[in-house]
N, C-alpha and C positions, 0 to 999 in steps of 0.2 A: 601377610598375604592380602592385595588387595581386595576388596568386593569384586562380585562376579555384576556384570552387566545385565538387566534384564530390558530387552527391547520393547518397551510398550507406546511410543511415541513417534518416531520418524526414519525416515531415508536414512541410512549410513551409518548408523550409532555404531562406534568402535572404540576399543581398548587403548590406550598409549601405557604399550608393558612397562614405559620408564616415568611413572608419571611419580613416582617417588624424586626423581630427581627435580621435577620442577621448582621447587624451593631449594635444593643445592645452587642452583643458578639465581634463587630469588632471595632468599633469605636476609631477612635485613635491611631489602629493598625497597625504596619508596613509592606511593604511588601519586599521580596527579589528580586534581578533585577539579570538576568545573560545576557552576552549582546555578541554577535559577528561583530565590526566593523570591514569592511573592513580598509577603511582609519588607522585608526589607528592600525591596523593588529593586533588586539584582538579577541580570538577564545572564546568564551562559558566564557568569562570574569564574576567573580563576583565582582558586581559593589556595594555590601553594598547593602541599605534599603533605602526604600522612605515611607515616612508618609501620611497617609490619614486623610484630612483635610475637615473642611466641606465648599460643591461649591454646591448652589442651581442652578437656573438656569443657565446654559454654555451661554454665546454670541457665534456669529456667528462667530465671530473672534477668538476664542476659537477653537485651533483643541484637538479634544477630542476620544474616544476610550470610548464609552457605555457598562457596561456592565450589565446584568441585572438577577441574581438570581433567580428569580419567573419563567424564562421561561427553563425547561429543556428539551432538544432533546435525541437526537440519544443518546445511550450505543454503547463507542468505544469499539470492539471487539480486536485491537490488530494494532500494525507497525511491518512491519517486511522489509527483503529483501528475492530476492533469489538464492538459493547457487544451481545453477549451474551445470555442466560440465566444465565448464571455470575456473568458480568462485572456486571448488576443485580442478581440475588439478593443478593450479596457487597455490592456498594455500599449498599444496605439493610438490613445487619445493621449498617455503621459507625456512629458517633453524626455527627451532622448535620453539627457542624464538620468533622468528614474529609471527610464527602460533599463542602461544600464545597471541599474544600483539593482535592479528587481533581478535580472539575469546573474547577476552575480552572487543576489543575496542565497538564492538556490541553489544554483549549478557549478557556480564559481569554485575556485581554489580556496577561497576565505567562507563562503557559505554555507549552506546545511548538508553538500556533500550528494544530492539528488542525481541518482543516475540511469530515476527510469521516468518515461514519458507515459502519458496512455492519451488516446486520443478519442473523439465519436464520430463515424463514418455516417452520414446521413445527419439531420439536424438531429439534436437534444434538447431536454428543457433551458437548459446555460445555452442556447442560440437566441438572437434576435427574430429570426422566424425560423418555420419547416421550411427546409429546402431538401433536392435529393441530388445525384447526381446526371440523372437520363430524363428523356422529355415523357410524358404519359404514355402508356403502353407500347415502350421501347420492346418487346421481348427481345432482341437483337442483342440491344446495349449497346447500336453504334453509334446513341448520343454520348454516351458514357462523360463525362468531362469533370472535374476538379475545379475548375477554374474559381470557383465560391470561395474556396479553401486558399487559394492562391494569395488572396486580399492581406489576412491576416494570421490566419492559424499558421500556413506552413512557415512563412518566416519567422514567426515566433520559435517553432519546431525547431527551424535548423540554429535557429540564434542558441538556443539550450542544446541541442545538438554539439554545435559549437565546442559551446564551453564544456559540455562533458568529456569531451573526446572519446577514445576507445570503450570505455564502460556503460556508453550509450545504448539505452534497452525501450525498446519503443511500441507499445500494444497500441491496438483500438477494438473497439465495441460497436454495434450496432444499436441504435433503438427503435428503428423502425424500418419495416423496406417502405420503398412506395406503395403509397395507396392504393394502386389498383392491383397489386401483388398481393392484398390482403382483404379478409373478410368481410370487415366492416367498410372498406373503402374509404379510409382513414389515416392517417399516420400517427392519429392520436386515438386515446384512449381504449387501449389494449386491440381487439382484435387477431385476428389470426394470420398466420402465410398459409394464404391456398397451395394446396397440394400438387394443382399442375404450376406453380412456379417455384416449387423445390429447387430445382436445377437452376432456373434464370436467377434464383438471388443465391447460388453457389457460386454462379460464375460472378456476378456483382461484387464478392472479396476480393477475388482473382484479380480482377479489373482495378478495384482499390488498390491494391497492395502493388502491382506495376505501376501505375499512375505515382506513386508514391517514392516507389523504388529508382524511376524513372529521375526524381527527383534530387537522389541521393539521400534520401529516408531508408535507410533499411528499418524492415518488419521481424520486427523478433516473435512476433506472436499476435494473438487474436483471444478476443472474448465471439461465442457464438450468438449469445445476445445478451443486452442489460436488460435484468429483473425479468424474466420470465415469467413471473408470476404475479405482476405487479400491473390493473388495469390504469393506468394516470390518466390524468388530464394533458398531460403531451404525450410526446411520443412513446408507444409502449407498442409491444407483440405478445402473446400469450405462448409459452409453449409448454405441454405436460412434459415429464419426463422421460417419457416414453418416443412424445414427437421430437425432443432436442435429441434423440440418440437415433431416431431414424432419418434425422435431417444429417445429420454426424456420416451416420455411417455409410449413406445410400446417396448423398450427394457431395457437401459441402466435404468431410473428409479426403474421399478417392480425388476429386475436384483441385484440391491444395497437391497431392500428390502428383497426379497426373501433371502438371504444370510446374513441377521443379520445385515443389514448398514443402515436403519432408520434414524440412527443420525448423517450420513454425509450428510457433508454441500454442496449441489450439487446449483455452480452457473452456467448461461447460460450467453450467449455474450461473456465476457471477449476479447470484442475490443473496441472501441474507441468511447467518449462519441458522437461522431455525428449521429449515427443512433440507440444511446442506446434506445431511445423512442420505436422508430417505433420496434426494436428488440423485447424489453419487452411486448408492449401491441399485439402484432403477436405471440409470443411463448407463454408465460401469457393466452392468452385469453381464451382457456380451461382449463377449474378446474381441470381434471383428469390429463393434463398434469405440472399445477400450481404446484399440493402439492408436486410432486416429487424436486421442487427448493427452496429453500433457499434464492438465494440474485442474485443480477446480477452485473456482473466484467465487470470492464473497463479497457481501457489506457489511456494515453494522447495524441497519436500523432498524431490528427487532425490537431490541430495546434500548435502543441510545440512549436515552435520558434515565439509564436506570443502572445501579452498580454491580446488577447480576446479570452481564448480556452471558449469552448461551456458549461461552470457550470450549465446553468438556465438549461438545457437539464438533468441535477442528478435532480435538485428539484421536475422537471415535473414526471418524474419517478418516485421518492420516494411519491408524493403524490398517484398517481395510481396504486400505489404498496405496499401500507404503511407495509406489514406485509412481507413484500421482506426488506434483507438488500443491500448498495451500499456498493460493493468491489474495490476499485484501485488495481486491480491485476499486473500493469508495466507501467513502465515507466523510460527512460534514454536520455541522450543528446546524438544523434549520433555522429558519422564524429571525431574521436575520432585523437585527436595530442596532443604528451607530452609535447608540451611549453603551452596548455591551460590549463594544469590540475590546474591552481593556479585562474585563472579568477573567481571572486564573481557570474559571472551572471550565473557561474552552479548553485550555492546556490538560488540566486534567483528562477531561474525556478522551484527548486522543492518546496522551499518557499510560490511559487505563486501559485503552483498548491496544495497543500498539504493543506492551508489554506482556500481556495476555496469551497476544494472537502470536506474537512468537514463543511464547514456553508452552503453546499448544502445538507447534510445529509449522509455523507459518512461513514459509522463505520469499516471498515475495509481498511488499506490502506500499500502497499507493493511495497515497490522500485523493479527495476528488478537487477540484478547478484550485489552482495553482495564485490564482487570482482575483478579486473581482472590485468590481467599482463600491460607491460611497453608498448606495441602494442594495448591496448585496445582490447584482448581478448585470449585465441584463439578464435578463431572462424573459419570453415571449409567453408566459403563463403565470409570471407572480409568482414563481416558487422560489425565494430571496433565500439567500444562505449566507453564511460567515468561510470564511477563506484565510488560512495561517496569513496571508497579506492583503489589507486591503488599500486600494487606492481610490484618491479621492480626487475623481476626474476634473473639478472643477478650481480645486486650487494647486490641483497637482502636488499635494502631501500623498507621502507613504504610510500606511500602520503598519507593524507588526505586532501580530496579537500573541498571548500565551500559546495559541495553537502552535506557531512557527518554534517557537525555543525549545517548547516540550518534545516536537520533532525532530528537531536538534539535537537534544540529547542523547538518537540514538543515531540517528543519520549522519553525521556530523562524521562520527566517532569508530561507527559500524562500518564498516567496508567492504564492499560486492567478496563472496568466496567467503565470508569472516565465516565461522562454525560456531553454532550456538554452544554454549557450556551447562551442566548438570548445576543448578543452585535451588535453590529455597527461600522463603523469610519465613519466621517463627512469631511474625508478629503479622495484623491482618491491615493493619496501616501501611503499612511499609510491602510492597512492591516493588520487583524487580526482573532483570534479565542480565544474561551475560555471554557474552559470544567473545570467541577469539579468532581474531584476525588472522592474515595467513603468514603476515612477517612474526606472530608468537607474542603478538600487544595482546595483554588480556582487559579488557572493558567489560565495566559491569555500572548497569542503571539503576538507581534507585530513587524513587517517588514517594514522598509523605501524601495522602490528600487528606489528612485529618487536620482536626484544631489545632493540637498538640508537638509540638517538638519532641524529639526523639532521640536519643544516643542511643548508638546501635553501633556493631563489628562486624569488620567486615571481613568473613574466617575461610580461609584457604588454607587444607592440609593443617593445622593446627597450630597457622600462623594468624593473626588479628590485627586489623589496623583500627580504631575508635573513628568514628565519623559521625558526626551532630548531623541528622536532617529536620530542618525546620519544619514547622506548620505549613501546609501548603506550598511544596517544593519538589524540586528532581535534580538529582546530581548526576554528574558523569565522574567515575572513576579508572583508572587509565593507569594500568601494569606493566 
C-alpha cells in the first residue's frame, strides 16, 4: 500500500491511486540528458540517453536524486523575464538581426521557452530618466497618456508577445506614483502615497491596464508596488503592511473590480522573501481585504550573495496561505563588470534560487530585465546589473551568460500547467527539482555547485538510471 500524503506545502497536493503503474508503462525506458558544464564549456549539451534499471533499496553511499510520482504540488504558472526600459532602449540600438536572434533566443520555439512578461508602469531604476504618465497635479488623469512607452517598451512587448502566442502572461509593477501624490514630493527615494490620493492612484492602474489593453496587451495581473519597504535612490514608495491591505481593500481592489478586472491577478509584497511571512499574514489577515489578492511576489535580495537565502520562509507562507500563489517577481546579480559576464557562479545563483523557490512552492517565477547593454543598463542612478543576455551596443555582439542556460534548464523544459513532483537529494551538492508536464513528460533538474564531480541515481519507484554530474554544472533529464 502506498504512503499516505501529508499536505505541508502547496495548492492541490493529490494522490494518483495508480501510481504503481507508472513504471509498467516506464520500465526499461530511457531517458534524455541535456547538460551545461562549465569545465568542459558545454552549454544546454545533448548528452544521448541513460537507462533506467531496477535499484531497490539505495545505501548510504549511494548519492541519489528521489524522485516520487504519487506526490504532486504546485501548478507552474509560467518563467518569464522582464523587459524593461533598459531592456528596449538596448534592444533598439541592436541591428534588426540581433533583435531577432534575442526575441527568439527567449520566447522563440528554439529558445528558453519564456512565456511570461512583467513590465514597470511609471519610470524605474532600468529607465533613462523618471517619467510618469499625466502632467503635475492631474487629479483628473485626463492627461493620462502612454505615449513614452510607445517609443520602445510596448513593441518590444508585442514582438515577445508575438512569439509566445497563447501562453502569454503579462504583469506590471509600480515604483513610484508621481510626485506630488506622494510625501516627500519625490518619485525617488522612498516616501509615501498621501491618503487623499488613495483613490487617484487606483484609478491610475485602471487607466494603465486599458491603455495597454487598448493596445492588444492583455493584463494578466498586477504587482501593488515594487519593494515596499525599500527607501532607494530611485524610484521607491513606502508602504507598512497594514497601508498595502487598506490601499488593497478600500481602493485599488473594489477599483479593479468595479471596472470589469475580477480576473486580474493582484499580488501584494513583491519584495524580498525575509519579511514575506510577517507581510502576508498582516495584509492577509482580513477576508475582505484577502479576496482582492491572488498570490504574493517576491525577490531575492536578502541575501543573494549567500547560499542560505531564507526558502523555508515561501513554505511557511504557502501553507498559511494555501489558496494564495508564490510569485518570484525579480531577481539579478548586481555591481555589474564586463570581464564577469562569462563567470558560472551567475548561473549558479539563479540555479540556486530558481530550484529552491520551487520545492518551496513557488509557481510563478520571473528574472528581472531580460536585457541590458555593455554598461549593465542604462540606468538613470548607476545602479548597473548583469542580465541572462547582454548586448553590446557598440559592436552590436550578443553575450549569453551562465544566467541564460541555467534558466534554461528549467524553462526550456518546464511547461506553463507542468505540476511539480515529490523528490529529494541525499547529497547537499546536488540540487534539484522535478515537475511533470501535462502531456505525462517527467523532467527533473539537477545542479552540482561544488568542486567535485559526482555520480549519482537517478531513483523512481525503484527504478535508477546512473548520471555523472560534473563540478560546476546543471543537467536537464527528460522522461
Amino acid at each position: 500500500m502506498k504512503k499516505l500524503i501529508v499536505s505541508c506545502l502547496t495548492v492541490g497536493v493529490f494522490l494518483n491511486a495508480n501510481a504503481q503503474n507508472y513504471w509498467k508503462k516506464n520500465a526499461g525506458k530511457t531517458a534524455k540528458v541535456i547538460l551545461t558544464n562549465s569545465k568542459a564549456n558545454e552549454k544546454m549539451a545533448d548528452k544521448g540517453t541513460v537507462k533506467f534499471e531496477k535499484l531497490g533499496q539505495p545505501k548510504e553511499t549511494d548519492a541519489c536524486i528521489f524522485v516520487d510520482p504519487d506526490f504532486k504540488y504546485q501548478k507552474l504558472i509560467g518563467i518569464g523575464g522582464a523587459i524593461t526600459d533598459a531592456s528596449a532602449e538596448t534592444f533598439y540600438k541592436m541591428p534588426k538581426d540581433k533583435q531577432k536572434e534575442i526575441i527568439e533566443a527567449y520566447f522563440g520555439k528554439n529558445g528558453l521557452g519564456y512565456t511570461v512578461v512583467r513590465t514597470n508602469m511609471n519610470s524605474c531604476d532600468f529607465s533613462s530618466d523618471s517619467y510618469t504618465y499625466v502632467e503635475d497635479n492631474d487629479t483628473t488623469l485626463k492627461t493620462f497618456n502612454i505615449a513614452h512607452d510607445e517609443k520602445y517598451k510596448i513593441p518590444m512587448i508585442k514582438e515577445a508577445q508575438k512569439a509566445i502566442g497563447k501562453d502569454f502572461t503579462f504583469y506590471f509593477s509600480p515604483w513610484s506614483p508621481p510626485a506630488w501624490m506622494k510625501s516627500n514630493k519625490s518619485m525617488l527615494k522612498g516616501g509615501r502615497l498621501e491618503n487623499a490620493f488613495y483613490q487617484t492612484w487606483a484609478d491610475y492602474y485602471i487607466k494603465f491596464i486599458k491603455e495597454y489593453e487598448k493596445r492588444g496587451i492583455n493584463i494578466w495581473g498586477l504587482t501593488i508596488q515594487n519593494e515596499p519597504m525599500a527607501t532607494q535612490t530611485w524610484e521607491s514608495c513606502i508602504y507598512s503592511a497594514e497601508e498595502e491591505g487598506e490601499f488593497l481593500k478600500n481602493n485599488l481592489g473594489p477599483t479593479l473590480w468595479k471596472n470589469g478586472y475580477k480576473d486580474k491577478k493582484v499580488m501584494i509584497w513583491d519584495h524580498n522573501r525575509d519579511l514575506i511571512y510577517q507581510r502576508a499574514t498582516t495584509t492577509l489577515s482580513d477576508p475582505e481585504t484577502s479576496k482582492y489578492a491572488s498570490g504574493i511576489g517576491y525577490h531575492w535580495y536578502e541575501t543573494w550573495n549567500n547560499k542560505t537565502q531564507l526558502f523555508d520562509n515561501l513554505s511557511e507562507t504557502q501553507r498559511a496561505f494555501p489558496d494564495k500563489f508564490l510569485a518570484f517577481t525579480e531577481g539579478c546579480k548586481e555591481q555589474f563588470n564586463m570581464s564577469g559576464i562569462y563567470d558560472v557562479s551567475l548561473g549558479e545563483l539563479y540555479g540556486r534560487n530558481m530550484l529552491n523557490d520551487f520545492n518551496k512552492g513557488t509557481a510563478l517565477w520571473t528574472d528581472w530585465n531580460v536585457l541590458l547593454d555593455e554598461t549593465g543598463g542604462p540606468n538613470h542612478v548607476g545602479n548597473f546589473c548583469f542580465a541572462p543576455i547582454i548586448a553590446d551596443t557598440k559592436t552590436g555582439e550578443v553575450h549569453y551568460t551562465y544566467e541564460y542556460y541555467y534558466v534554461g534548464h528549467v524553462s526550456k523544459f518546464i511547461k506553463p500547467n507542468a505540476r511539480r513532483i515529490g523528490s529529494s537529494s541525499n547529497r547537499a551538492a546536488l540540487t534539484s527539482t522535478t515537475f511533470m508536464n501535462e502531456n505525462g513528460q517527467l523532467v527533473t533538474v539537477i545542479m552540482n555547485d561544488s568542486g567535485n564531480d559526482i555520480e549519482t541515481n537517478l531513483w523512481i519507484e525503484g527504478m535508477a538510471a546512473k548520471l555523472s554530474a560534473p563540478a560546476h554544472s546543471i543537467q536537464t533529464v527528460i522522461l
